[in-house]
C-alpha positions as CSV (number, residue, x, y, z in Angstrom):
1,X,96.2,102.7,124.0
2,X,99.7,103.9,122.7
3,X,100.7,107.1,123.8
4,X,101.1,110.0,120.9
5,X,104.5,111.1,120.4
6,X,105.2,114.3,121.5
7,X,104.7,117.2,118.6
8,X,107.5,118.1,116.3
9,X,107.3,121.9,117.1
10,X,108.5,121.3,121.0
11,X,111.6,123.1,121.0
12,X,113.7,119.7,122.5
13,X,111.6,117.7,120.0
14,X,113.0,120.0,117.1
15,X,116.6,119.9,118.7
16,X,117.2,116.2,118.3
17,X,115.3,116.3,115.0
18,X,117.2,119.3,113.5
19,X,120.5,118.1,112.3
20,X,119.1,114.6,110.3
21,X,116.3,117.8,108.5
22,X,119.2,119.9,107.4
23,X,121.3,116.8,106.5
24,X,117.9,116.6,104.2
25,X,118.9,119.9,102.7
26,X,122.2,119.2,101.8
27,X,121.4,116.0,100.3
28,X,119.0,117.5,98.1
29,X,120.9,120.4,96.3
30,X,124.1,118.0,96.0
31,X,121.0,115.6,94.3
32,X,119.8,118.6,92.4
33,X,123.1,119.5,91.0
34,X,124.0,115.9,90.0
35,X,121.1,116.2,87.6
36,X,121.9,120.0,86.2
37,X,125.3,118.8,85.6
38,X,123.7,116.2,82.9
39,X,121.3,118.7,81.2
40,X,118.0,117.4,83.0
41,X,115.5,120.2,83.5
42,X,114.0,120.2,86.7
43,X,109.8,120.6,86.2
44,X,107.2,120.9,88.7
45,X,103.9,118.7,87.8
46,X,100.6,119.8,89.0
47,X,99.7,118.1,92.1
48,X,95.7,118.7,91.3
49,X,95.0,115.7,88.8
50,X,91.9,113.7,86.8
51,X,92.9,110.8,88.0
52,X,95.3,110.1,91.2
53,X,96.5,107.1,88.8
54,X,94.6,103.3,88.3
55,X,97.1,101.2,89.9
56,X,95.3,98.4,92.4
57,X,96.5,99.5,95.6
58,X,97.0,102.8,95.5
59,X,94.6,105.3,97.5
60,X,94.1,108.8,96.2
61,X,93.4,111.8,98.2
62,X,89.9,113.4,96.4
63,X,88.7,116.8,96.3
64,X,86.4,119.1,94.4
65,X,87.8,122.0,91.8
66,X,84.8,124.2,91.7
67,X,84.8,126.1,88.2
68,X,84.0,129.8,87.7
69,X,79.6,129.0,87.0
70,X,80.2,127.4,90.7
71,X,79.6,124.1,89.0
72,X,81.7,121.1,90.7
73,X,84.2,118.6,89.5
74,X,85.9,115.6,91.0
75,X,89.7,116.0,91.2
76,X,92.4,114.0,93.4
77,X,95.9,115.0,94.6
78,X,98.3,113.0,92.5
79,X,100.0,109.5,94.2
80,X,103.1,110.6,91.6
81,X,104.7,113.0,88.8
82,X,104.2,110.4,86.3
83,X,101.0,111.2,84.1
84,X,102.0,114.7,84.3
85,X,106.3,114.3,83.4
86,X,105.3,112.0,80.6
87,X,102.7,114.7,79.0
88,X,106.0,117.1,79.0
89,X,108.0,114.1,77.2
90,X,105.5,114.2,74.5
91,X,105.4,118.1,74.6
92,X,109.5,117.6,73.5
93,X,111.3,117.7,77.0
94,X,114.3,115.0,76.7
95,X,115.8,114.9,80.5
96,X,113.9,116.0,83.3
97,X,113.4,115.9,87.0
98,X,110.9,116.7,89.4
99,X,111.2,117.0,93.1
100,X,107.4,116.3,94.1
101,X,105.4,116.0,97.0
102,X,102.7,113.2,96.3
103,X,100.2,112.3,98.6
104,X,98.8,108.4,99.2
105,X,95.8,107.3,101.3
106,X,95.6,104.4,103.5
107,X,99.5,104.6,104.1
108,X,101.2,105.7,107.7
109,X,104.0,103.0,109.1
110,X,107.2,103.8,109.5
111,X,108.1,103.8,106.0
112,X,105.1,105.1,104.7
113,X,103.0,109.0,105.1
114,X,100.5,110.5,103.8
115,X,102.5,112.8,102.0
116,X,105.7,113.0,101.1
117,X,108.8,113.6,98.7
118,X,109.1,111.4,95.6
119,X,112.1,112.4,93.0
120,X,111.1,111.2,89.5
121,X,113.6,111.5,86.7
122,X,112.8,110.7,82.8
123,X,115.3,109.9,79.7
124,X,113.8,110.4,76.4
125,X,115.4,108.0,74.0
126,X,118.2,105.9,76.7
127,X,117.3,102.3,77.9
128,X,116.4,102.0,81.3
129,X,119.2,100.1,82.3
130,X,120.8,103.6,82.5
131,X,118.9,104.2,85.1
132,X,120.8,101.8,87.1
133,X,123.6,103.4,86.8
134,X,122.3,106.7,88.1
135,X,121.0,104.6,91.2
136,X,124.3,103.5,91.6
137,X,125.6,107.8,91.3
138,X,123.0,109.6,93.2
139,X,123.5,106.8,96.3
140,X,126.9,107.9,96.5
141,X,126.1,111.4,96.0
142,X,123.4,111.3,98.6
143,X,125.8,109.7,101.4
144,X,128.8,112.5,101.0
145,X,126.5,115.5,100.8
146,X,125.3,113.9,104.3
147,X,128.5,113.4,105.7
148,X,128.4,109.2,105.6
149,X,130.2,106.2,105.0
150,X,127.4,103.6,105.1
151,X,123.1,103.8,105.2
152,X,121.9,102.5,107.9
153,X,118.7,101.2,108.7
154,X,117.1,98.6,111.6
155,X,120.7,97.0,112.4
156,X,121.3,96.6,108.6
157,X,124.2,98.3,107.0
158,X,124.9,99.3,102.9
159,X,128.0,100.7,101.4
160,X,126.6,103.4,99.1
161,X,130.4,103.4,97.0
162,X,129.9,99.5,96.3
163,X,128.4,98.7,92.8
164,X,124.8,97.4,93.5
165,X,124.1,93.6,92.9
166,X,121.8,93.1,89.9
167,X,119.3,90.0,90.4
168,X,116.2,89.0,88.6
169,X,113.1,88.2,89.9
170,X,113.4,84.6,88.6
171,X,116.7,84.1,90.8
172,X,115.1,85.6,93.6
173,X,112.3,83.6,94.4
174,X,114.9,80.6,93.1
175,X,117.5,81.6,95.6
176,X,115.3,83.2,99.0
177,X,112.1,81.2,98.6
178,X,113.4,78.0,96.5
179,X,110.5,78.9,94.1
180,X,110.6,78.6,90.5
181,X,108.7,81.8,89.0
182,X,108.9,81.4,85.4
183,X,106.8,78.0,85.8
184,X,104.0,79.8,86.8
185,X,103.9,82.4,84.1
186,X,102.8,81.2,80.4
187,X,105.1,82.8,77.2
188,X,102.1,85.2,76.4
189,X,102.5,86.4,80.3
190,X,99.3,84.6,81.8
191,X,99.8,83.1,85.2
192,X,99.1,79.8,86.4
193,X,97.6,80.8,90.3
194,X,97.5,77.3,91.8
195,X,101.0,76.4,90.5
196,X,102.5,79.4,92.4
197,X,100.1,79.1,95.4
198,X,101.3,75.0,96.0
199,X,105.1,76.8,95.6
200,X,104.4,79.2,98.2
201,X,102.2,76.8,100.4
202,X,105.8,74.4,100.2
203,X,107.9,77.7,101.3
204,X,105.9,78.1,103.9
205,X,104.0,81.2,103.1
206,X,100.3,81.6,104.4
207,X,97.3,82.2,102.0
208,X,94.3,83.1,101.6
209,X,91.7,81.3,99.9
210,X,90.7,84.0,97.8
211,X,94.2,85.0,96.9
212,X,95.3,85.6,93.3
213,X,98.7,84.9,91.4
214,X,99.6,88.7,92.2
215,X,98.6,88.4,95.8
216,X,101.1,85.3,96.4
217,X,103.9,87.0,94.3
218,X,103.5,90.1,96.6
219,X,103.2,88.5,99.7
220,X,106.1,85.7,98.8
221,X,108.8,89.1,97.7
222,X,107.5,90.9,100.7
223,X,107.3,87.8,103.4
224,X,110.7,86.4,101.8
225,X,112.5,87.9,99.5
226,X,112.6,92.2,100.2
227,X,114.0,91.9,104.0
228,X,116.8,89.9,102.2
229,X,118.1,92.6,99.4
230,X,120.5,95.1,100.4
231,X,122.5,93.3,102.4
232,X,126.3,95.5,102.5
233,X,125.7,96.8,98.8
234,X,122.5,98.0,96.9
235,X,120.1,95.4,95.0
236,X,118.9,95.8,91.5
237,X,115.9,93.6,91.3
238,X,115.2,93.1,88.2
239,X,112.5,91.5,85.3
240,X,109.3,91.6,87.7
241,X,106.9,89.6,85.3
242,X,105.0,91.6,83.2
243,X,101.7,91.4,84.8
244,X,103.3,93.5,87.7
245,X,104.3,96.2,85.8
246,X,101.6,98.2,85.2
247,X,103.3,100.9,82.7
248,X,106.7,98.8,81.9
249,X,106.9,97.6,78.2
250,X,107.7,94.2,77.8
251,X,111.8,92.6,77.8
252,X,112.4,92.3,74.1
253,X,112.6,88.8,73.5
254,X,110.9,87.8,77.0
255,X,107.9,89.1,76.9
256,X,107.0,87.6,80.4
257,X,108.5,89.7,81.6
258,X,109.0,93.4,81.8
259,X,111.6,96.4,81.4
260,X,111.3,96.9,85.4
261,X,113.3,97.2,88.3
262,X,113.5,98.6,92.2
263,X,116.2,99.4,94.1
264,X,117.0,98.2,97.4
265,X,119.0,99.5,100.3
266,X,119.2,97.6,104.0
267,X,116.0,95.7,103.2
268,X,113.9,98.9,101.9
269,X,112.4,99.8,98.5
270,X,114.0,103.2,97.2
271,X,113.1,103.5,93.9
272,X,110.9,101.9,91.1
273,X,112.1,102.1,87.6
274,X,110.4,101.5,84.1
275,X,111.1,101.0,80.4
276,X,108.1,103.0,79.4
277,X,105.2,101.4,77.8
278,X,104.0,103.7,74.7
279,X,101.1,101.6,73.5
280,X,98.0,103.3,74.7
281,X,95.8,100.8,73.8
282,X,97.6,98.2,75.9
283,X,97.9,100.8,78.8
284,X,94.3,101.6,79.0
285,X,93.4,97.9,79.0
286,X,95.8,97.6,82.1
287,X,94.6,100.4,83.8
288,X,90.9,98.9,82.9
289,X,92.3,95.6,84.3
290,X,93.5,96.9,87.4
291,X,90.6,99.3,88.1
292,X,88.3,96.4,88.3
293,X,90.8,94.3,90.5
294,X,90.5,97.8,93.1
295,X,86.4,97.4,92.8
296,X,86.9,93.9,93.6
297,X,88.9,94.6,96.6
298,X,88.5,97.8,97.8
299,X,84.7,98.8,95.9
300,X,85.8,101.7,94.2
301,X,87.6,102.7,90.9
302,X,89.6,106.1,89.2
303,X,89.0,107.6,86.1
304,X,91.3,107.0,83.8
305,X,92.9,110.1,82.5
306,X,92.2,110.5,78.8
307,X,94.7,113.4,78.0
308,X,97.6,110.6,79.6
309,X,96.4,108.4,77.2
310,X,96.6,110.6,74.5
311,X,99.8,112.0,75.3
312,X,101.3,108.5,75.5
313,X,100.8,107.9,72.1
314,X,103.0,110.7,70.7
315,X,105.5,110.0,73.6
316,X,109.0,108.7,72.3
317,X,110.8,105.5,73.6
318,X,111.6,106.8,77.2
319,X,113.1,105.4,80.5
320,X,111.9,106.7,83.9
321,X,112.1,106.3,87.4
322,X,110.7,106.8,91.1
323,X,112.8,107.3,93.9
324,X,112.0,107.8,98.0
325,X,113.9,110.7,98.5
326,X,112.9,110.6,102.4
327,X,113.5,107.2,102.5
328,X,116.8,108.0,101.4
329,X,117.4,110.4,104.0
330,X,116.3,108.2,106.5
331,X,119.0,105.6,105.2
332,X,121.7,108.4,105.2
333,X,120.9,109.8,108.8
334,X,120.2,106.3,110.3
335,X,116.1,107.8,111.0
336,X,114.4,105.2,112.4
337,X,111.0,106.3,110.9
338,X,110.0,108.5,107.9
339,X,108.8,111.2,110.2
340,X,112.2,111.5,111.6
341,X,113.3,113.3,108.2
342,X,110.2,115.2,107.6
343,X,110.2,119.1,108.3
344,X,106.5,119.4,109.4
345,X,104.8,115.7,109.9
346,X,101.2,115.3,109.7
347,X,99.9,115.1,112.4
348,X,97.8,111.5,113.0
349,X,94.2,111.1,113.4
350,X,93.1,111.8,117.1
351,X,91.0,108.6,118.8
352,X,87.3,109.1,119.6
353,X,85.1,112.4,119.2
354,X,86.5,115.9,118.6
C-alpha cells in the first residue's frame, strides 16, 4: 500500500510549500488587475446550484437545501461559473470575471482535485478569438507576477512571452496521429464511428468494443495528440468538431465544427474556450443528448436547469472562457502536482474502516 504523504499543516511540510502558495497570491492580484484595467467586473456565482451541469463526464458533488417547512430539495455544488455568469450576461453585464472554487467528483491525479480554482471570464458582443489573445496576455502576466522566465512542467519547458501556435483539430490528428478527422464527420456534423475507429486502430490506439466516435476522438487527442502541444510556446487548439462542444455555437460556414478552443502549456490543458451557443432549444437537446450518454455509462443523470435555459435565450452573442488557475500556478512554480499550489488540500479518503 502506498504510504500517505505527510499533512500539509507540519510546520517543514508548510516551509517547502510556502513560497510556490504565496507566488499563488501574487499571481492572482497581478491576474485580477489585468482584468480591472479592461473594465470586467469581477462577480461571484453561487456555488449551491440545480444542476452541477449535464456534460457526460462530469461528477457533481450533491447535497440537500432544506427550506424553511423542513421540506427537502436536491441541490449540487457547481463543476463551474458558467450557468450562473451567463444568467448575469442576460441580466446586462458586458465583461466579467469570476475567481471560483468549483468542485468535481471522481477526479484526484496530479492534475486533478476535488475542489479547486477555476477563473472564468465572459465578453458580451467580442468573437472568441479574442479570447486567444488574452491567453496569450494573462500567460505573460502570470509568469512576471511569479518571478519566471519559462513554465515548467514534467521536463517540458514553455516561453510564456512567445505568441502561442494556433492549430486545428483537423491538423492535429493529420500531423500527431496521421489521421484524417474531417472524413469521419458528415457536413450536418454526424460521425461515422467505424471510419475513425479503423483510423485509430491503424495509429495504433487501443479500443474498446463498445467505444463510440467520442470515445476514440478523446482517447486518440489524449493517447496522441495533448502530451505533444506546448512544446517551447503555448498551443491554441482549435475547431474541436461540433459534437464535442457541448455549449459552442457552430464555425460559420463549417458547421462541423465548432467556435472552440483549449489552451495548452508543457503538454497540460489550461483553459477551455467557447463561442457561446444562444439557441436554447439546440442546448437542451444536447444536454438531453448527453444526459443519456452519462445513464449509459455511469447510470445516473442531472437535471437540467430550466432558469439556464431560459436565460440563454435573452443572452446576447457572447464569448467565454475557463481557465485552471492552479494549474497555472503549478506551471509558473514548476509544482509537480496540483496540491503543491493549494493552501489547504483535501485530505484523501483513508483505506479500510474508521
Amino acid at each position: 500500500m502506498r504510504q500517505a504523504p505527510p499533512p500539509f499543516w507540519r510546520p517543514d511540510v508548510h516551509a517547502d510549500r510556502r513560497p510556490a502558495l504565496l507566488a499563488r497570491g501574487r499571481v492572482r492580484a497581478a491576474l485580477r488587475r489585468w482584468f480591472e484595467a479592461r473594465d470586467f467586473v469581477e462577480v461571484e456565482g453561487a456555488i449551491l446550484q440545480r444542476s452541477p451541469g449535464n456534460e457526460t463526464h462530469l461528477h457533481g458533488f450533491a447535497t440537500t437545501l432544506v427550506d424553511d417547512a423542513g421540506v427537502d430539495h436536491p441541490y449540487y455544488l457547481h463543476t463551474s461559473p458558467e450557468f450562473a455568469a451567463k444568467k448575469l450576461l442576460a441580466a446586462g453585464e458586458r465583461r466579467i470575471f469570476d475567481f471560483a472554487r468549483v468542485f468535481r467528483n471522481r477526479e484526484r491525479t496530479a492534475l486533478h482535485h476535488p475542489e479547486f480554482t477555476m477563473l472564468e471570464w465572459y465578453r458580451v458582443g467580442e468573437p472568441y478569438s479574442v479570447l486567444m489573445e488574452d491567453c496569450a496576455a494573462l500567460l505573460a502576466e502570470a509568469a512576471r507576477a511569479a518571478g519566471v522566465a519559462v513554465l515548467r512542467w514534467r521536463g517540458h519547458e514553455v516561453d510564456p512571452f512567445a505568441e502561442p501556435e494556433r492549430l486545428t483539430l483537423a491538423e492535429a490528428f493529420a500531423h500527431h496521429a496521421g489521421i484524417d478527422l474531417m472524413a469521419t464527420i458528415a457536413p450536418d456534423g454526424t460521425t461515422d464511428r467505424d471510419g475513425l475507429a479503423a483510423a485509430a486502430r491503424g495509429a495504433g490506439i487501443r479500443l474498446a468494443q463498445d467505444d463510440s466516435w467520442s470515445d476514440i476522438f478523446s482517447r486518440v487527442l489524449s493517447e496522441t495528440i495533448e502530451p505533444m502541444l506546448g512544446r517551447g510556446r503555448a498551443t491554441i487548439l482549435c475547431e474541436y468538431p461540433v459534437s464535442e462542444a457541448a455549449l459552442a455555437r457552430p464555425k460559420p460556414g463549417d458547421p462541423r465544427v465548432a467556435e472552440r478552443f483549449e489552451l495548452y502549456a508543457c503538454g497540460v490543458e489550461l483553459a477551455n474556450a467557447f463561442g457561446e451557443l444562444t439557441d436554447a432549444a439546440e442546448q437542451r437537446r444536447r444536454f438531453e443528448a448527453d444526459m443519456d450518454e452519462k445513464q449509459r455509462i455511469y447510470g445516473e443523470r442531472y437535471p437540467i436547469d430550466e432558469d439556464f435555459l431560459a436565460a440563454l435565450a435573452t443572452m446576447p452573442e457572447s464569448a467565454g472562457i475557463a481557465l485552471g488557475f492552479d494549474r497555472l500556478v503549478m506551471l509558473c512554480t514548476g509544482a509537480r502536482r496540483i496540491d503543491d499550489v493549494l493552501w489547504t488540500p483535501v485530505a484523501a479518503p483513508q483505506d479500510g474502516p474508521r
